[in-house]
LUMMAR-711701 format. One line per 10 residues: for each residue x, y, z of N, C-alpha, C, O. Coordinates in pm, 1 decimal. Example, Ala and Ser with C-alpha at 12.3 -4.5 7.8 and 13.67 -1.06 7.14 Angstrom:
1319.0:-569.0:780.0:1230.0:-450.0:780.0:1320.0:-330.0:780.0:1423.6:-331.9:846.5; 1285.0:-225.0:708.0:1367.0:-106.0:714.0:1290.0:3.0:787.0:1340.9:113.8:803.9
END
This chain:
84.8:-116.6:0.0:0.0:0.0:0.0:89.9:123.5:0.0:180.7:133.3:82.5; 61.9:233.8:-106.9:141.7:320.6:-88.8:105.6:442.3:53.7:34.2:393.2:141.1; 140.4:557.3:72.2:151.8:627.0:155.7:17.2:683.6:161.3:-34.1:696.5:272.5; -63.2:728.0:30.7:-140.1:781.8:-13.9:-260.1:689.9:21.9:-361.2:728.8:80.5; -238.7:575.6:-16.4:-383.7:492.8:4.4:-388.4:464.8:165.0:-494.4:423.1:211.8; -247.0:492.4:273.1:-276.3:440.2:392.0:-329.0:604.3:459.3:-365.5:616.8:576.2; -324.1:707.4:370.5:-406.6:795.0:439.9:-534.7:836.0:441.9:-590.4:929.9:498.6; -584.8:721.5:347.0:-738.5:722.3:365.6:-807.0:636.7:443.9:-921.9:657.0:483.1; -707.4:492.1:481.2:-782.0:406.3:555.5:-856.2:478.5:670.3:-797.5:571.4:725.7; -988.1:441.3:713.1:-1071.2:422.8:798.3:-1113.1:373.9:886.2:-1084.3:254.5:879.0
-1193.9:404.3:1012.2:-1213.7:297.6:1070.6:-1364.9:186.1:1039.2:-1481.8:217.1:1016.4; -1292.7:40.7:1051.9:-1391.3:-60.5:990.1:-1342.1:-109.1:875.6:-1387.1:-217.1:837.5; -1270.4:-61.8:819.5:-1134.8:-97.9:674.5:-1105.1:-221.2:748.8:-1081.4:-229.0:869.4; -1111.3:-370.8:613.7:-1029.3:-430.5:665.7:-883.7:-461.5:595.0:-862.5:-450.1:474.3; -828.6:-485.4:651.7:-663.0:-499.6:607.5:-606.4:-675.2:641.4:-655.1:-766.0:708.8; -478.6:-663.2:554.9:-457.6:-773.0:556.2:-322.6:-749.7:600.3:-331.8:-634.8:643.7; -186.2:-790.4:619.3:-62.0:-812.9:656.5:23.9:-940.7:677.5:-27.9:-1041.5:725.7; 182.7:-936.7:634.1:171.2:-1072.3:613.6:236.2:-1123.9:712.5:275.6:-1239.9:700.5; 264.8:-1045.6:841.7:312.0:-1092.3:993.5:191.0:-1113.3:1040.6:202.4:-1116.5:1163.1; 76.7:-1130.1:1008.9:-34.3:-1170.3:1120.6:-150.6:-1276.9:990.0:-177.8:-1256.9:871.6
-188.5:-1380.9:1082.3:-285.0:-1441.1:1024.8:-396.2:-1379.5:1041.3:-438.6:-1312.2:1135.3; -448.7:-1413.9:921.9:-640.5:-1349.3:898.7:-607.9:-1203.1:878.1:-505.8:-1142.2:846.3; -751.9:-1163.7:912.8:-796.3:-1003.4:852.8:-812.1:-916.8:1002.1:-875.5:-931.2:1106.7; -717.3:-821.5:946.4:-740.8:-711.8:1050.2:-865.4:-594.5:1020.2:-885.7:-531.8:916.3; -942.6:-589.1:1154.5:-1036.4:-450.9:1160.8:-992.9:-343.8:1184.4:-954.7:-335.5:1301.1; -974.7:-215.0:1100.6:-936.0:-78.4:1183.3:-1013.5:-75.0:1301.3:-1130.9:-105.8:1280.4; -987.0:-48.6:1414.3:-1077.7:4.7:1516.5:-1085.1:125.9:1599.9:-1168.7:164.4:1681.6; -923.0:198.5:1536.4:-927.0:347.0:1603.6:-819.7:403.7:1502.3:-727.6:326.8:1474.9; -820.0:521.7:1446.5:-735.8:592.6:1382.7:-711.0:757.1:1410.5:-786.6:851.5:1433.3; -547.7:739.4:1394.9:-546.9:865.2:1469.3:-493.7:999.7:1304.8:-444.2:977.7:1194.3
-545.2:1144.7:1384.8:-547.0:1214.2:1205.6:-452.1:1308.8:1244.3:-432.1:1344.1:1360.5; -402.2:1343.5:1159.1:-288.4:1457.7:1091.4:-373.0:1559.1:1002.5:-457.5:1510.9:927.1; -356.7:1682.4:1006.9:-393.5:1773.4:948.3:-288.7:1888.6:824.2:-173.8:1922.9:851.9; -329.5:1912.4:750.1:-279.8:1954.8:617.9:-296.8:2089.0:641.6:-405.4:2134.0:605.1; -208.8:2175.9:699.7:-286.7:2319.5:673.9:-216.9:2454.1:582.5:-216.9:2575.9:600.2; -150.6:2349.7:461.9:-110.2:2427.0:364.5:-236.4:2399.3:287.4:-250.4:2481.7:197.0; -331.1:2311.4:293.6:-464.4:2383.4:250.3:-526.4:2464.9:261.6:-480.4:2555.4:331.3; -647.8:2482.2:210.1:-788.3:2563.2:246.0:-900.1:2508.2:233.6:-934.7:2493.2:116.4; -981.2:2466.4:323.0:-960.3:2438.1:481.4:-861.0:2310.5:463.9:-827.5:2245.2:365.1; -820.5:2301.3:636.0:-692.7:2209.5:602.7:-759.4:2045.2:610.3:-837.2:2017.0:701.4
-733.1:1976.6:540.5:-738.8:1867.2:494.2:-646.1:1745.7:586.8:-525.7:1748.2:612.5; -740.1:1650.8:621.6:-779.4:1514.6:756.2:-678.0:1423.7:656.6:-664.6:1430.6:534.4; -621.5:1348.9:740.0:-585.5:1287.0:682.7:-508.6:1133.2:801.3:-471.9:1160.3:915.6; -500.0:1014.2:756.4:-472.8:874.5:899.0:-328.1:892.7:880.6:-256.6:875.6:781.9; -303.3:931.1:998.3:-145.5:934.7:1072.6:-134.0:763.3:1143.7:-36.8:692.9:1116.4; -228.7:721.7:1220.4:-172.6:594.9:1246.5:-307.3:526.2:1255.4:-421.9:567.0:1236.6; -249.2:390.9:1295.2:-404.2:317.2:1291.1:-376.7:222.8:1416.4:-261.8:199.5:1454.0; -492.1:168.7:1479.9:-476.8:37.0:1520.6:-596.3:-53.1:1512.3:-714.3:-20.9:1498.7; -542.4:-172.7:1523.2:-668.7:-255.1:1453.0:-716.1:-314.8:1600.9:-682.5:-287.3:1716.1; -826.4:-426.3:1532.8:-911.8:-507.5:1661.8:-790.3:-570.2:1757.0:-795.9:-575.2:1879.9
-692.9:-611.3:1685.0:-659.6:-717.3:1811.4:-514.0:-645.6:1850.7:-412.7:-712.4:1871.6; -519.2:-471.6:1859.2:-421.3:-425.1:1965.7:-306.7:-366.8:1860.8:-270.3:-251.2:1882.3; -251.4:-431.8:1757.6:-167.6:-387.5:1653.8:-156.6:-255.5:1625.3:-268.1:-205.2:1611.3; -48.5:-163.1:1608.2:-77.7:-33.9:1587.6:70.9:-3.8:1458.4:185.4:-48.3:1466.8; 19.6:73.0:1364.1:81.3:114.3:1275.9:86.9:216.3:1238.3:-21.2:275.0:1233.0; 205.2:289.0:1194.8:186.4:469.8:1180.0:271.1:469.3:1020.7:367.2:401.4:984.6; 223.7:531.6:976.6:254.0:634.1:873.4:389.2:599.6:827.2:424.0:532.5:730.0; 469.2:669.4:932.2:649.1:653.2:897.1:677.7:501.1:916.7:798.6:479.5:925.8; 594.9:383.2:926.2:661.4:276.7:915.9:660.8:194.8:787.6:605.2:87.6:763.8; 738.3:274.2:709.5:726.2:216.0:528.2:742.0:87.4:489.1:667.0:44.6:401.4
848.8:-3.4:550.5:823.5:-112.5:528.4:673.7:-213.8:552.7:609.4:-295.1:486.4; 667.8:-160.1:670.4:506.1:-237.5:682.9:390.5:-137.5:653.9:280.2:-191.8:660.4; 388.1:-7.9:624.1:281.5:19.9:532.3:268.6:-41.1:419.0:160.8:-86.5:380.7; 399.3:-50.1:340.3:379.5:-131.2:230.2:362.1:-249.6:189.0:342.0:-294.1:75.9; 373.2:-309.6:312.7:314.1:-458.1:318.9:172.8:-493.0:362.4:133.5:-605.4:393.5; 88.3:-358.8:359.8:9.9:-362.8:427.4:-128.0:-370.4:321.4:-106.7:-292.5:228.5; -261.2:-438.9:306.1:-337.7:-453.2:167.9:-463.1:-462.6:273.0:-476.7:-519.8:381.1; -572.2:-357.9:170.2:-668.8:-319.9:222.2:-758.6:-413.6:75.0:-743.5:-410.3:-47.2; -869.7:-504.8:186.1:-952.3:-553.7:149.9:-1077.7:-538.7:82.3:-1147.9:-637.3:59.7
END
């Protein structure tokens, strides 16, 4: 997943990864704000899923291992 698609994930997105068996649920995401916009623009700084896992932004190797369902 590039950088771009992990800043839209949501919560209730499910994801897949290939250090964990089965499908992960987003269940809380945390936001970053853009304010070289107008108005400034939301965007997922980190995530964590149902079973405790938490992933942020700057961790490129496993963002990019990371596939939304």
């Amino acid at each position: 997943m590039t950088k771009d698609e992990f800043k839209q994930l949501k919560v209730g997105d499910r994801v897949t990864h290939p250090a964990f068996i089965g499908f992960l649920t987003i269940a809380h995401i945390e936001e970053s704000y853009d304010y070289t916009t107008s108005p400034p623009m939301r965007w997922t700084d980190a995530i964590t899923t149902d079973t405790g896992n938490r992933l942020k932004i700057g961790d490129e190797r496993d963002v990019y291992l990371l596939r939304k369902l």
